[in-house]
C-alpha positions in Angstrom: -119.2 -111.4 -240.2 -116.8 -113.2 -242.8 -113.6 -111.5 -241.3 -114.1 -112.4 -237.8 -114.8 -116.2 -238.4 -112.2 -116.6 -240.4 -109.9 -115.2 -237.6 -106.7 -117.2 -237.3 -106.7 -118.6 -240.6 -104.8 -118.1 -243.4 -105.8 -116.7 -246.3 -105.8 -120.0 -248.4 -108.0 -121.4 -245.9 -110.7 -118.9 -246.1 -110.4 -118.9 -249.9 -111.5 -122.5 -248.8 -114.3 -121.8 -247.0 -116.4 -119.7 -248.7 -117.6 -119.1 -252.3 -116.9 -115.4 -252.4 -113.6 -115.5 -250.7 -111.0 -115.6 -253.5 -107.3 -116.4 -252.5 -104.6 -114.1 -255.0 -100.9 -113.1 -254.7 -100.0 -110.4 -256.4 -96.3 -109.9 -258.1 -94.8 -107.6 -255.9 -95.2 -103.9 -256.1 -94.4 -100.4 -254.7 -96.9 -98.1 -252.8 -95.9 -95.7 -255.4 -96.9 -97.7 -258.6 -100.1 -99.5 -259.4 -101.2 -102.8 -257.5 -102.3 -105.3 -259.6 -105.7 -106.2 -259.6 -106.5 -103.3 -257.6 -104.7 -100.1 -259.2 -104.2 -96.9 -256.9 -106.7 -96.8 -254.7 -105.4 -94.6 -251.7 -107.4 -96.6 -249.2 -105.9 -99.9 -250.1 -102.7 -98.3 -249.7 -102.9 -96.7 -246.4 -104.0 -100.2 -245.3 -101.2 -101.8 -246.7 -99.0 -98.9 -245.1 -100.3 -99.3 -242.0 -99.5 -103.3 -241.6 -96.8 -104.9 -240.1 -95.6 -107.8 -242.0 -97.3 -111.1 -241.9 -100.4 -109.2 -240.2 -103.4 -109.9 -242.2 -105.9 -106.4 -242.7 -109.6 -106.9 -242.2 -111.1 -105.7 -245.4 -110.7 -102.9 -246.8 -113.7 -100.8 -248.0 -112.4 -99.0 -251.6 -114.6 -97.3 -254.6 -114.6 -101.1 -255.7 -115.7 -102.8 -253.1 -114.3 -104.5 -250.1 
């Protein structure tokens, strides 16, 4: 799969690598508020809850896609 061959590099890299791999920061945000570009979905948030920092999620499956 995508996520496992792109394991140890960073996320410009695999925005690099493959046509459907898009590289975006978003402005910072709260948990509490809407994230841009993705809005409140509650499972992108438990994945970005459960994270340390730095630590790169695999993806995350939402009512939008992954």
């Amino acid at each position: 799969d995508l996520y496992a061959s792109l394991s140890g590099s960073s996320l410009e890299e695999a925005a690099g690598t493959d046509s459907l791999v898009s590289y975006q920061s978003p402005e910072p945000f709260t948990i509490a508020g809407s994230i841009p570009g993705i809005g409140q979905s509650p499972e992108f948030k438990g994945a970005v809850k459960a994270l340390q920092v730095g630590v790169t999620s695999p993806p995350v499956n939402t009512d939008r896609g992954s």
